[in-house]
ROLOVO-764331 format. One record per residue (C-alpha): residue in three letters; y, z, x. Coordinates in steps of 0.001 Angstrom, whole numbers, plus 500000, padded with zeros to 6 digits. Example, Ala and Ser with C-alpha at 12.3 -4.5 7.8 and 13.67 -1.06 7.14 Angstrom:
! ROLOVO-764331
ALA495500507800512300;SER498940507140513670;
This chain:
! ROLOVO-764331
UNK500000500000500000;UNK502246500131502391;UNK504517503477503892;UNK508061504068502260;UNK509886502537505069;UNK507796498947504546;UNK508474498749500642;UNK512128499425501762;UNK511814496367504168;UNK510055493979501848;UNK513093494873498932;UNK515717494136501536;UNK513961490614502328;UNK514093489666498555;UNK516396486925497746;UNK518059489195495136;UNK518717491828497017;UNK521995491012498525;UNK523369490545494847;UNK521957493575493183;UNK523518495829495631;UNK526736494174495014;UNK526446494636491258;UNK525426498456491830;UNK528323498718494268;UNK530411497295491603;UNK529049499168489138;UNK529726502560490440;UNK533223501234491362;UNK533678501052487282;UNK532003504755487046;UNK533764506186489156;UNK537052504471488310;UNK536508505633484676;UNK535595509741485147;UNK536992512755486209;UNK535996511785490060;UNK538787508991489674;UNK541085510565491987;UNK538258510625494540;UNK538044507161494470;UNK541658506545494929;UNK541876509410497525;UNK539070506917499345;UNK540673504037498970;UNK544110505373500186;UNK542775507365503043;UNK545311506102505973;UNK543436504695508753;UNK545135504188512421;UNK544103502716515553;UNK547042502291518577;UNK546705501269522017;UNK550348501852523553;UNK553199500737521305;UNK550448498434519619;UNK549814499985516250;UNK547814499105513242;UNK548181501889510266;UNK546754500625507173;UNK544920502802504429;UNK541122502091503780;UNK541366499210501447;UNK543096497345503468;UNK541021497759506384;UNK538743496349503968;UNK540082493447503044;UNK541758492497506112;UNK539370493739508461;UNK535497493715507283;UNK536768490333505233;UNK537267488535508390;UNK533712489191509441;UNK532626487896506113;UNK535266484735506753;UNK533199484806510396;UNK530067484106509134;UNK531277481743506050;UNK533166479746509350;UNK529553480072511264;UNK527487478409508105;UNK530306475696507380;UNK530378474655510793;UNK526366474718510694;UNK525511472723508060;UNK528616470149508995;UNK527111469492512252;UNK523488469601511281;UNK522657470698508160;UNK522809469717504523;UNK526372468635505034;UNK526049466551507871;UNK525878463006506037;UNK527371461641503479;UNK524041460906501565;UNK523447464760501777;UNK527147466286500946;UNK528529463644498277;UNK526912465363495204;UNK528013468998496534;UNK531190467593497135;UNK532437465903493940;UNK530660469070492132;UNK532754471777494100;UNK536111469392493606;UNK535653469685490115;UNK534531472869490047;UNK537681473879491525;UNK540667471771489497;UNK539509471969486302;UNK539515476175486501;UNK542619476069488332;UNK544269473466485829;UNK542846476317482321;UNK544866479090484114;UNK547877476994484615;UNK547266476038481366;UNK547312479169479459;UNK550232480803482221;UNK552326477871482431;UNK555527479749480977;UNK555047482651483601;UNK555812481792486863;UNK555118484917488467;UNK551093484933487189;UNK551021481316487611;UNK550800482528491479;UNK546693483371490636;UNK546015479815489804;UNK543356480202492465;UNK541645482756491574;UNK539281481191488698;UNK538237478052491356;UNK536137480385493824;UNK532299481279493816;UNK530747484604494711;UNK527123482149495940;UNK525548486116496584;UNK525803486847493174;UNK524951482686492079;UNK521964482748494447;UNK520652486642493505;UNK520708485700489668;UNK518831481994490599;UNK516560484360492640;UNK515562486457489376;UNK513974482980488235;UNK511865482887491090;UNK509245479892491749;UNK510747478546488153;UNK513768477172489989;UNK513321473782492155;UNK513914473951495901;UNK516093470818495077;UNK518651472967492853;UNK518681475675495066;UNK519786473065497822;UNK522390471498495558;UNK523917475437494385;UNK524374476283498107;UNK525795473683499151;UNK528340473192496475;UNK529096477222497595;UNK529937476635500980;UNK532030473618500415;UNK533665475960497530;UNK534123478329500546;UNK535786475636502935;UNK538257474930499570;UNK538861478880499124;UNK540059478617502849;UNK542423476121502621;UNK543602477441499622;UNK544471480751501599;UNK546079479292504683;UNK548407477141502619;UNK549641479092499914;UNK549110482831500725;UNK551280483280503883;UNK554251485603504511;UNK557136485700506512;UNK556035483850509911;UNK556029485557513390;UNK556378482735516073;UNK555250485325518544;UNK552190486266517277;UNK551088482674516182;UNK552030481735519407;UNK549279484054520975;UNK546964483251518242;UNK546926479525519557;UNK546709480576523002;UNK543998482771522072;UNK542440479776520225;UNK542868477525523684;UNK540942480038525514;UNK537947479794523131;UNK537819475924522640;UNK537997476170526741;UNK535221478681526825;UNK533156476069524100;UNK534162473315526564;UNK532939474866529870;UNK529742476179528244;UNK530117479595527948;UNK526835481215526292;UNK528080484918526740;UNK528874485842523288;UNK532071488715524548;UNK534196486518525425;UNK534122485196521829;UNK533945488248520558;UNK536810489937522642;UNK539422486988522307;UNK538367486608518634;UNK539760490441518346;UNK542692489974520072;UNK543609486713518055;UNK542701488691514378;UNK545535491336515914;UNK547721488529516406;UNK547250487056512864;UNK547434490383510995;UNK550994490627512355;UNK551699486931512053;UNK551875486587508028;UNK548874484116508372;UNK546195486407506182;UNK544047487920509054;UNK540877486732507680;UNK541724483218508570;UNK541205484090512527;UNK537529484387511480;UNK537115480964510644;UNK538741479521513591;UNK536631481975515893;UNK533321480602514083;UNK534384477208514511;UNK534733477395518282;UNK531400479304519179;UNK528746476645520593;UNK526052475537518138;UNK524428472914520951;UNK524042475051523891;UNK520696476816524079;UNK520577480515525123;UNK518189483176524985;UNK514950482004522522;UNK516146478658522435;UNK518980480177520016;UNK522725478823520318;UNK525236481317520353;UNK526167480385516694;UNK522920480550515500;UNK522027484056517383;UNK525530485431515855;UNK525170484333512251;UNK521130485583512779;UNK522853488876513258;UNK526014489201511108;UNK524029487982508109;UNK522586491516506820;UNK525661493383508026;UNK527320491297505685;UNK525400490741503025;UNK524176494533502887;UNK527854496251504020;UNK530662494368504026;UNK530311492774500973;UNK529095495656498942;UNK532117497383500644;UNK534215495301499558;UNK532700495005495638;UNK533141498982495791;UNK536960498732497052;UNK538321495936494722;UNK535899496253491545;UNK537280499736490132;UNK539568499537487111;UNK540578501826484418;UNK539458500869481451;UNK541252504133479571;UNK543499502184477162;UNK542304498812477567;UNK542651496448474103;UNK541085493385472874;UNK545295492619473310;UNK544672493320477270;UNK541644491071477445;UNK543706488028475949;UNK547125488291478019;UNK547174484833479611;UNK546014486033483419;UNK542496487750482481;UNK542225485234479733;UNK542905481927482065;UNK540791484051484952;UNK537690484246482572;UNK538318481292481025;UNK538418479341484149;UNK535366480756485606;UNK533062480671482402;UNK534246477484480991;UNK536230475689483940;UNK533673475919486145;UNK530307474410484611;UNK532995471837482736;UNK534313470913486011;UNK531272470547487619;UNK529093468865485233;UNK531801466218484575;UNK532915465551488193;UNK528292465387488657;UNK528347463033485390;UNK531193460744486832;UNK529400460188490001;UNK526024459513488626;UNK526911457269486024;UNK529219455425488740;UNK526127455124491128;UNK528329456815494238;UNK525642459722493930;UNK522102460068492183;UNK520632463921491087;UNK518355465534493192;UNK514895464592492901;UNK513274466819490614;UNK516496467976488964;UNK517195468124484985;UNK520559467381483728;UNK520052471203482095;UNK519498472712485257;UNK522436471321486596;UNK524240473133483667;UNK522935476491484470;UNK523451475956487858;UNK527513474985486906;UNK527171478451484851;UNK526142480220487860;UNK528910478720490190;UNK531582480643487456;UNK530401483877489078;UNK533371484273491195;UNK533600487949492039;UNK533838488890495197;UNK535759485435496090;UNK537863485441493179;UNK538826489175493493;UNK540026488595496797;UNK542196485467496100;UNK543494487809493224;UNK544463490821496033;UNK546309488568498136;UNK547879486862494677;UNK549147489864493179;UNK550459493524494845;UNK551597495429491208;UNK548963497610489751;UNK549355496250486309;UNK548602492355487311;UNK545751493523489902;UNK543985495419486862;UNK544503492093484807;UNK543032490108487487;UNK539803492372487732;UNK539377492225483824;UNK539753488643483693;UNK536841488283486931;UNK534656491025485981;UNK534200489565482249;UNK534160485551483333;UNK531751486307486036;UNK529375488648483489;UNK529730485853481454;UNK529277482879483626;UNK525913485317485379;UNK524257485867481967;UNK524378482588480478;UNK523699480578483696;UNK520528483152483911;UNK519227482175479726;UNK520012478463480267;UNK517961477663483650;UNK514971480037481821;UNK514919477653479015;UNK515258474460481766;UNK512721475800483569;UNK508589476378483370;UNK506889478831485876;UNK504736476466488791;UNK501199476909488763;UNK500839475532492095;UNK501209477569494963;UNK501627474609497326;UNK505661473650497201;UNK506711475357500131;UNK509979476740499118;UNK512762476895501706;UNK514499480647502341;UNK517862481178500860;UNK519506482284504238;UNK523058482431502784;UNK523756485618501046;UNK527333485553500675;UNK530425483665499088;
């Protein structure tokens, strides 16, 4: 049977995993959030939390530690899987990436284009257009994992790849249009920092420290630029040598994303779902629910999504610039569109950096918490109906290595 420690193991290794934790992290968020230990929570979140070297000081409290700190190791790995699968993996032809592509695309305007809809007379929440275009794939991929052998390899292909391209457009979407005031010093280091790694990918350095140590100095740099720090992550990743064998016949790349990948998926991101997911429900009305933000934000996800990704798939099928993977059902593209509209972790991050007053950041958590329950529940009933259990035990099915946004 197995001691304690092995079941342990064998629960961790379960495609689900990585998303249940999240939800329970979330979960007690809510709980605590909502009872007498509220002020704990807050107290937690608000702890202040300093670390100086000389007249170098970075005081933040906890939360943002959290989300400009652990998030940039979560932004590392996305950068480390992006570059990946561009230079050899399911993105790296055209033949491979054009149905992911035109499905993410659409999966992104049309939810952006229901908020603006419905917060078109508001300029100030018009600034969380974003927020409804972004995909929490830890949560997509732990509810496809529920389904088990029902679900074809072929789907589970086409769902993670749409994610990471969604991640490449929740990036750009940062660095353009969530940027403060601009300190030419500190970007001026950050590029100098970034020389120094491109040189250290050029000469064939396999020493992951010296990746490591400039990539910290150049996240210090962007933190004080006004360039969101988590954006340093993703220019780290994409500098760190995928081609250059080191020890076990591993690249550097592959050896670090090997090793970030349960840090994040088992800490970071449950950290994260524990720091943004509280909200005080005390008070709330159906009235609250249907203010334009949480209503666009929910909207956006559990419609905007699967419409925006079914018709951008439809267009470029019936045009004959893409066919549907072999295997693949027309309904199980739809539950898989369902299950992109779980944007959570993604989409409550776009909505911290959108919004600063209380009031609008409790909006933005109803409007992702009840879009993404939403988009998780019926993506979940619709690929059980689309789906029959295999009989066969011979598809080898490939391991769902991603477990993040």
């Amino acid at each position: 049977m197995g001691t304690i420690g092995d079941r342990i193991s064998a629960l961790l290794r379960h495609d689900a995993a990585a998303g249940v934790l999240l939800l329970a992290c979330a979960a007690i968020a809510l709980i605590l959030d909502n009872s007498p230990l509220s002020w704990l929570y807050d107290a937690i979140l608000t702890t202040p939390v300093a670390v100086q070297i000389g007249a170098l000081a970075i005081d933040k409290p906890l939360l943002l530690w959290i989300n400009d700190g652990l998030m940039a190791v979560f932004f590392f790995l996305v950068g480390l899987e992006i570059k990946r699968e561009l230079l050899g993996g399911r993105l790296s032809s055209w033949h491979q990436a054009a149905l992911p592509a035109v499905a993410a695309i659409g999966g992104m305007v049309v939810p952006a284009l229901i908020y603006v809809a419905l917060n078109h007379g508001d300029p100030t929440t018009l600034r969380g257009w974003a927020i409804p275009a972004a995909t929490d794939i830890a949560f997509a991929l732990g509810v496809l994992a529920l389904l088990g052998s029902r679900v074809p390899v072929a789907l589970k292909v086409f769902l993670l790849a749409l994610a990471i391209i969604d991640d490449l457009g929740a990036i750009l979407i940062i660095a353009l249009f969530f940027t403060e005031d601009l300190s030419l010093l500190s970007l001026v280091i950050a590029g100098l920092c970034t020389a120094l790694l491109i040189g250290c990918n050029l000469a064939g350095v396999r020493r992951l420290a010296p990746y490591v140590l400039i990539g910290i100095v150049m996240w210090v740099c962007v933190l004080k630029s006004g360039v969101h720090a988590t954006l340093a992550g993703v220019v780290v990743a994409f500098t760190v040598p995928i081609r250059v064998p080191t020890i076990g016949g591993l690249s550097p790349l592959h050896r670090l994303e090997h090793g970030l990948l349960p840090w994040v998926a088992f800490f970071v991101m449950p950290a994260f779902a524990f720091a943004n997911a509280g909200v005080a429900l005390a008070g709330v009305t159906l009235a609250d629910l249907l203010a334009p933000l949480p209503l666009g934000i929910a909207l956006g996800l559990f419609i905007g999504k699967p419409l925006g990704i079914l018709g951008a798939v439809w267009l470029a099928v019936s045009t004959g610039l893409c066919r549907l993977p072999t295997g693949v059902t027309w309904w199980q593209i739809h539950g898989a569109a369902l299950l992109a509209g779980i944007g959570f972790t993604m989409s409550l991050f776009i909505g911290a950096l959108a919004f600063s007053d209380p009031a609008q950041a409790t909006a933005v958590r109803l409007g992702v918490l009840s879009g993404s329950l939403l988009s998780g529940i019926a993506g979940y009933v619709v690929l059980r109906l689309a789906t029959r259990p295999r009989l066969s035990s011979g598809e080898v099915t490939e391991p769902l290595a991603k477990a993040t946004v």
